[in-house]
Every structure is written in structure tokens, then in C-alpha cells.
N, CA, C and O atoms as CSV, one atom per row, in Angstrom:
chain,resi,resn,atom,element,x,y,z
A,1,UNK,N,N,-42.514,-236.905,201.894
A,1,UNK,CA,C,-42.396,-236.874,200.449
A,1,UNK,C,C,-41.851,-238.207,199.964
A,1,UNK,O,O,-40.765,-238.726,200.220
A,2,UNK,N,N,-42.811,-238.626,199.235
A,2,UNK,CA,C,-42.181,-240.210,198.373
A,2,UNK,C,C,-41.156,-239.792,197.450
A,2,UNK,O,O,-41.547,-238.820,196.803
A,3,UNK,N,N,-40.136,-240.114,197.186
A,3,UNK,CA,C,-39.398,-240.388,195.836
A,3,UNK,C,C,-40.135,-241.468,194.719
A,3,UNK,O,O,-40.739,-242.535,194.832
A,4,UNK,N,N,-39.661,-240.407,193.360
A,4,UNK,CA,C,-40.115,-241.486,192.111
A,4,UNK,C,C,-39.131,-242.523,191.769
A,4,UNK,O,O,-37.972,-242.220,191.486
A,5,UNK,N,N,-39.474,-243.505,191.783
A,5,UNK,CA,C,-38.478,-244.242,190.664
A,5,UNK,C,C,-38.407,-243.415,188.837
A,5,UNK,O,O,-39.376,-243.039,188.179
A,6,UNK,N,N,-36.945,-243.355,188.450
A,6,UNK,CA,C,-37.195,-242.767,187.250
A,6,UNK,C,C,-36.524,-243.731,186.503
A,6,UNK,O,O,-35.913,-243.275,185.537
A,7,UNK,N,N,-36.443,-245.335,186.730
A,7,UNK,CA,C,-35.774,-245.988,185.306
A,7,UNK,C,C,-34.390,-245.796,185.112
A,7,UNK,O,O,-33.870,-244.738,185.467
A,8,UNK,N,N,-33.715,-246.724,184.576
A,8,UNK,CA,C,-32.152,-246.592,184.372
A,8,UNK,C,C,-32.150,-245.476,183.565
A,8,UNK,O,O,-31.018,-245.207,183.163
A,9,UNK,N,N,-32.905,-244.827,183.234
A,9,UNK,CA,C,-32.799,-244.070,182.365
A,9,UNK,C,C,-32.906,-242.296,182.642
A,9,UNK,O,O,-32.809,-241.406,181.798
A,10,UNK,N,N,-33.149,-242.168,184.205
A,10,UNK,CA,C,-32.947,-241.579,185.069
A,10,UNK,C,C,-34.323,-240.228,184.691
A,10,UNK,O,O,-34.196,-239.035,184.968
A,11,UNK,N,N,-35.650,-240.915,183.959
A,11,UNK,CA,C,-36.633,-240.170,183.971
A,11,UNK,C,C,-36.403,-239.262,182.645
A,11,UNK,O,O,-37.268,-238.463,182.288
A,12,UNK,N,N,-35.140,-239.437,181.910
A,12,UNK,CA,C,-35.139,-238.594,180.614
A,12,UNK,C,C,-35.086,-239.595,179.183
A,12,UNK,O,O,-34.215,-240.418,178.903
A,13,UNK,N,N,-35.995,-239.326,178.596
A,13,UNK,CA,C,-36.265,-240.375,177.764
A,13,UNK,C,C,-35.460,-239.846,176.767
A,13,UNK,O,O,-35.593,-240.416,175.684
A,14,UNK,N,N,-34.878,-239.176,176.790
A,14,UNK,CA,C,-33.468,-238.930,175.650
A,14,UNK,C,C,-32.531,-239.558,175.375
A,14,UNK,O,O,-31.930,-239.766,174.321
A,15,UNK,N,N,-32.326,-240.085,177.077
A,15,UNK,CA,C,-31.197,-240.891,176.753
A,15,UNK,C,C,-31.266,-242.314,176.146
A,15,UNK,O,O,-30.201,-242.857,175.854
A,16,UNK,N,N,-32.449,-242.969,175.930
A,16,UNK,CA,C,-33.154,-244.060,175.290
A,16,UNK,C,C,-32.675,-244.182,174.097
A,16,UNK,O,O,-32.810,-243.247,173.308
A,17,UNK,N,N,-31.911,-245.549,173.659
A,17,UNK,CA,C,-31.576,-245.486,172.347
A,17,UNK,C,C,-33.227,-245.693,171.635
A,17,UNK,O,O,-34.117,-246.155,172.349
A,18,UNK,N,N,-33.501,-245.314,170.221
A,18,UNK,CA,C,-34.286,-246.085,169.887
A,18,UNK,C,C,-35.138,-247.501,169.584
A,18,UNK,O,O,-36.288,-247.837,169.868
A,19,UNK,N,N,-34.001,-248.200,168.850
A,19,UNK,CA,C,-34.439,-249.608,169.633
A,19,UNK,C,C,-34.074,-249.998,171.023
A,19,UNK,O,O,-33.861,-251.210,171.063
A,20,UNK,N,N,-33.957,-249.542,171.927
A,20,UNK,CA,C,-33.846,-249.773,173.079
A,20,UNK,C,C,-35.257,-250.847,173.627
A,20,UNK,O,O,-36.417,-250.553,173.340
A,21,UNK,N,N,-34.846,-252.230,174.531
A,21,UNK,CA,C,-36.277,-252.401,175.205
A,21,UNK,C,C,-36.207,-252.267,176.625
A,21,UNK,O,O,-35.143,-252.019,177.190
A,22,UNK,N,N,-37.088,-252.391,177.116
A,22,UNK,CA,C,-37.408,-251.929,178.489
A,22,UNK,C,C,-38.154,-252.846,179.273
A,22,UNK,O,O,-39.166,-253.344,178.780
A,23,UNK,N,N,-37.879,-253.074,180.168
A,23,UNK,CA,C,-38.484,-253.802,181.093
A,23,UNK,C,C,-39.561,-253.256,182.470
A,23,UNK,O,O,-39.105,-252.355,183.174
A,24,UNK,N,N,-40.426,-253.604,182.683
A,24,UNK,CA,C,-40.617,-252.680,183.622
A,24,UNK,C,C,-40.478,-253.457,184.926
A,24,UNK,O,O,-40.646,-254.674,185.006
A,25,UNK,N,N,-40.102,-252.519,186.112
A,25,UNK,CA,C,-39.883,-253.079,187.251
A,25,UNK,C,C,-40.428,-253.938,188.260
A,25,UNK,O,O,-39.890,-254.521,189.201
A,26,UNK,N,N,-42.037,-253.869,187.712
A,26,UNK,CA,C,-43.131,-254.076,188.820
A,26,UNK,C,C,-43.381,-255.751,188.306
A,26,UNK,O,O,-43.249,-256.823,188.898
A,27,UNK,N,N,-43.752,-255.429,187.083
A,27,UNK,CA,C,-43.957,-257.044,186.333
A,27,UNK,C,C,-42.932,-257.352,185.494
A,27,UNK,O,O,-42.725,-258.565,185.503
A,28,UNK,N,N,-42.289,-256.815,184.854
A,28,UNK,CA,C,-41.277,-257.430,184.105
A,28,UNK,C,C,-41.437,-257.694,182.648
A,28,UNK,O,O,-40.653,-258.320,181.935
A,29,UNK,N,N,-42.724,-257.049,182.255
A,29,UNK,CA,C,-42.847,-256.612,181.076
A,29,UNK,C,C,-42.469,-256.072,180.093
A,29,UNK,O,O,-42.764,-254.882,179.984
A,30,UNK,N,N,-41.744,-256.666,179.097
A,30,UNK,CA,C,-40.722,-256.038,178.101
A,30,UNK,C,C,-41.636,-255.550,176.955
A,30,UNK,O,O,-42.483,-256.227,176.373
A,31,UNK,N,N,-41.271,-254.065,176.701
A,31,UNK,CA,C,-41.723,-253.399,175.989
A,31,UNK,C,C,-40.361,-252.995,174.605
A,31,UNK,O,O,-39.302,-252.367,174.621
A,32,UNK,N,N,-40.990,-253.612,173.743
A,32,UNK,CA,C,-40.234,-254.213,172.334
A,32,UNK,C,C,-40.384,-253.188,171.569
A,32,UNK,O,O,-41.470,-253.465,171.060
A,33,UNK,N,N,-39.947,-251.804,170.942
A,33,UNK,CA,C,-40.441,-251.138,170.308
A,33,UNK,C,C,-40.663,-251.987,168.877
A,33,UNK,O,O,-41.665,-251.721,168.214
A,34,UNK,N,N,-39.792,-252.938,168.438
A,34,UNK,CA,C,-39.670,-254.043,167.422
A,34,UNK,C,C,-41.223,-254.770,167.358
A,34,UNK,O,O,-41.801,-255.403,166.474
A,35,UNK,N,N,-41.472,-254.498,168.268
A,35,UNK,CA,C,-43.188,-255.218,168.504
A,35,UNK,C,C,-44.192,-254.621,168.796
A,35,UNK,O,O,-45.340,-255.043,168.660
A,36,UNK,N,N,-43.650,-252.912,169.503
A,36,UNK,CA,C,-44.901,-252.486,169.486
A,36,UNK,C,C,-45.863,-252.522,170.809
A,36,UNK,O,O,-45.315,-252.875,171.853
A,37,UNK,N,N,-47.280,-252.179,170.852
A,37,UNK,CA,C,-47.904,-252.289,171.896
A,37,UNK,C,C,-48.775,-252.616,171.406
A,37,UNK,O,O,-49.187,-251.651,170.762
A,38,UNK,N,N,-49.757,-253.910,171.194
A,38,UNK,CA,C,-51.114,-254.345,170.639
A,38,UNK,C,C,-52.141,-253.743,171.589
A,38,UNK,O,O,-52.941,-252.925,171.135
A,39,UNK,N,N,-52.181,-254.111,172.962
A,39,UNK,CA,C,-52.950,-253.643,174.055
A,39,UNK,C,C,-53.354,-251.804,174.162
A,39,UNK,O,O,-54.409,-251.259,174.486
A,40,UNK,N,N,-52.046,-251.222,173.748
A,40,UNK,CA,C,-52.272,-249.825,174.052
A,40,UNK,C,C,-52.753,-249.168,171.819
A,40,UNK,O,O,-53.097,-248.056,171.416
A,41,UNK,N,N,-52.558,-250.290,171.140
A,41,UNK,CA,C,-52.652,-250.142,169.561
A,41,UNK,C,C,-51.188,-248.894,169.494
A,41,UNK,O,O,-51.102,-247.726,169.116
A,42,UNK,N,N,-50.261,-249.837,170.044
A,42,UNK,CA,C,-48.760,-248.297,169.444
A,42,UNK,C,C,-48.502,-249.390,168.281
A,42,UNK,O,O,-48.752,-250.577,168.492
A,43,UNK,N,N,-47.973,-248.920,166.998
A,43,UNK,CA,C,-47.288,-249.666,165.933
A,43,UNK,C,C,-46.201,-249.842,165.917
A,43,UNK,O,O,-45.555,-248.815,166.124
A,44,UNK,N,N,-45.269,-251.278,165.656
A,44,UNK,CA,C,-44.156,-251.572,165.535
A,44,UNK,C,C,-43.550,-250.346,165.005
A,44,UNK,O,O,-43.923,-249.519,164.172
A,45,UNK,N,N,-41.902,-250.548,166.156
A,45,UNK,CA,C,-41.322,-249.254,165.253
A,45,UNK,C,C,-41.264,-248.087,166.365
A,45,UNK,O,O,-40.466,-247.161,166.508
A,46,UNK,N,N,-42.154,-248.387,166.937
A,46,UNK,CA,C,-42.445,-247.011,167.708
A,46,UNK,C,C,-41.317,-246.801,169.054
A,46,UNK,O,O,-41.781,-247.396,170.026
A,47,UNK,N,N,-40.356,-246.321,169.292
A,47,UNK,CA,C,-39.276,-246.331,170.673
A,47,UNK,C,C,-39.926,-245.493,171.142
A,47,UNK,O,O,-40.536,-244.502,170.741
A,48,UNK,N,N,-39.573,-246.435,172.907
A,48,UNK,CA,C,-40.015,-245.938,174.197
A,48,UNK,C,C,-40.405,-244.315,174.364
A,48,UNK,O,O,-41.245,-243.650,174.971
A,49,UNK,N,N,-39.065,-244.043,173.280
A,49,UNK,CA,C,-39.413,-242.377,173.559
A,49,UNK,C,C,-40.414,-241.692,172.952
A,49,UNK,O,O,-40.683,-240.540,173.292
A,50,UNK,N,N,-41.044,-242.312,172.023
A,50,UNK,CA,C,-42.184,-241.915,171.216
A,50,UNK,C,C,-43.475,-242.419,171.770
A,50,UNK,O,O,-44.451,-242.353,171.023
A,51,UNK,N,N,-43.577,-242.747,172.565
A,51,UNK,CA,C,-44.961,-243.395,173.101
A,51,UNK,C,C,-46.080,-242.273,174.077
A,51,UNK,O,O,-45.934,-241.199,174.659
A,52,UNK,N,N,-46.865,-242.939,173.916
A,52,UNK,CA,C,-48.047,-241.421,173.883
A,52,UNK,C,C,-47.858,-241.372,175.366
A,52,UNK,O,O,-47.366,-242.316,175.985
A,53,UNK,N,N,-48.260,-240.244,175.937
A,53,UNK,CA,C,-47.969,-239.642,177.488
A,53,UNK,C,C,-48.817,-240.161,178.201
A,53,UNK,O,O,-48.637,-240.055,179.414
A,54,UNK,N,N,-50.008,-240.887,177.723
A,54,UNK,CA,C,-51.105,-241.393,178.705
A,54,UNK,C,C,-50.513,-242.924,178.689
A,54,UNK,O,O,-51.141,-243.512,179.569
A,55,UNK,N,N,-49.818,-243.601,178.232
A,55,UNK,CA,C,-49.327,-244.583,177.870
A,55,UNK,C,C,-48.624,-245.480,179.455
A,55,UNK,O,O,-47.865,-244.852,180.195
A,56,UNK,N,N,-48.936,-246.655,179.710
A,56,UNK,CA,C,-48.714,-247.534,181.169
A,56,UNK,C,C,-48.316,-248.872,180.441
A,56,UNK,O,O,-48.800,-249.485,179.489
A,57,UNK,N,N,-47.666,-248.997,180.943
A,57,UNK,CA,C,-47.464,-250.925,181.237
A,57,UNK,C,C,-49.183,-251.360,180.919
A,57,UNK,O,O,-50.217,-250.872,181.374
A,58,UNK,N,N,-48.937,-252.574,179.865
A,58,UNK,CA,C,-50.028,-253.481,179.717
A,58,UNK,C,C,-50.909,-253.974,179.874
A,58,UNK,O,O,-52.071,-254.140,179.505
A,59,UNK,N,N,-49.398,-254.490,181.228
A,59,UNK,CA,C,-49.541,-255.913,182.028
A,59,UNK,C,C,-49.826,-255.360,183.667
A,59,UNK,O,O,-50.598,-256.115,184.258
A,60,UNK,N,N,-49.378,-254.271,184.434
A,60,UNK,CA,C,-49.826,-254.327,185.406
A,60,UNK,C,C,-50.148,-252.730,185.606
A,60,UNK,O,O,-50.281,-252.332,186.764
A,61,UNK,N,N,-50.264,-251.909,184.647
A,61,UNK,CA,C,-50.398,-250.830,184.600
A,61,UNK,C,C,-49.484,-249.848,185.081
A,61,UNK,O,O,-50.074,-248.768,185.075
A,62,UNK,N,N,-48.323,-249.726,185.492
A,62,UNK,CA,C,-47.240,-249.421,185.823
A,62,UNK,C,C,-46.880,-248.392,184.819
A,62,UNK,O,O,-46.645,-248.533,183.618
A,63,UNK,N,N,-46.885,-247.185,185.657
A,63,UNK,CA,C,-46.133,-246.070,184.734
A,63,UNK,C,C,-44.844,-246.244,184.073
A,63,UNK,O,O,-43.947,-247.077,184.205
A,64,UNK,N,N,-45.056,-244.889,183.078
A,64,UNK,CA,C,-43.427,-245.494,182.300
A,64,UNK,C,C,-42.138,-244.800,183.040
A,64,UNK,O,O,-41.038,-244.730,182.491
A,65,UNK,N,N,-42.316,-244.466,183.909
A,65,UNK,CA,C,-40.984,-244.226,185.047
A,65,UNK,C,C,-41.149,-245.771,185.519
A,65,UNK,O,O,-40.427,-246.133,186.448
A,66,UNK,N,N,-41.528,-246.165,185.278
A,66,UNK,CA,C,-41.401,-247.611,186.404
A,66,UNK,C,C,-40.393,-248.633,185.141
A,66,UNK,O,O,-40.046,-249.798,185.334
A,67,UNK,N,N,-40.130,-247.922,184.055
A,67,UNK,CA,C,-39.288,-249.090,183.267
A,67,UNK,C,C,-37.618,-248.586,183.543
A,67,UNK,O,O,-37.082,-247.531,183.882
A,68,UNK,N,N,-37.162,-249.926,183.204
A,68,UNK,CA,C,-35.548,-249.797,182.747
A,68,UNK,C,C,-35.097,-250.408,181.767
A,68,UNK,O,O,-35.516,-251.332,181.070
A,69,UNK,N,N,-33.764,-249.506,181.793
A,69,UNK,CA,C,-33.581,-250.295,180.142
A,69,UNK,C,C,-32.867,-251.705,180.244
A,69,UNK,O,O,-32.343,-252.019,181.313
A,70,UNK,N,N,-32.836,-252.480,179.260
A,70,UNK,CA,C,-32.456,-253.873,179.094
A,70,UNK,C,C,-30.852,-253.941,178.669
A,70,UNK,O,O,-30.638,-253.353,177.609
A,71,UNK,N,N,-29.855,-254.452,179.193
A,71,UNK,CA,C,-28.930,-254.482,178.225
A,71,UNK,C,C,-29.210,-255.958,177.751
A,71,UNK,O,O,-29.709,-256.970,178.242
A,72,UNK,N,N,-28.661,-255.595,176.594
A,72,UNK,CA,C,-28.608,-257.125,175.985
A,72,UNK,C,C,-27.358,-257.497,175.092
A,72,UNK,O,O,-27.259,-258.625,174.607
């Protein structure tokens, strides 16, 4: 049995602030809710936790268990 990675965020997207961004682990792709997703058409505004369920990384297709959150 593989284990998932579930994200600093430990796979519950609750705990996600809203503007929260995220990085993902594989490429390092920061997902800006401030910016949105052009590639997947999500609209600025939209937090991690609102993003549609079929929804991957961009850039290397990387599920969204594969992100963590950013402190900044």
C-alpha cells in the first residue's frame, strides 16, 4: 500500500485560509487564488478550497494533494 501525500494541509481543505497560496510539491507551482487559474479558466478570487474536483496543477499535472501551503 502506497501512502498519499496530503499537503501541509493534511488533505482537508478547511483548514486553507482563503487567500492562502500553495505551492505544489512536484514543480513548484504557485497557485495564487489572487490570480486565479488561466490554464484550468478558474477566476481570480477563487481559494484553493473552491476549486473544481477535476482540477490538477497546470504545470505538471500534479494533483491537488500534491500542494502545500506557503507561509509568507
Amino acid at each position: 500500500m502506497t501512502a498519499t501525500f496530503e499537503g501541509s494541509f493534511l488533505g482537508d481543505v478547511e483548514r486553507i485560509q482563503p487567500d492562502a497560496r500553495l505551492e505544489c510539491k512536484i514543480c513548484w507551482h504557485v497557485y495564487d487564488p489572487a490570480e486565479g487559474d488561466p490554464v484550468w479558466q478558474v477566476a481570480p478570487g477563487t481559494p484553493f478550497a473552491d476549486l473544481p474536483a477535476h482540477w490538477r496543477c497546470p504545470n505538471c499535472d500534479g494533483e491537488r494533494s500534491q500542494f502545500m501551503v506557503l507561509d509568507d
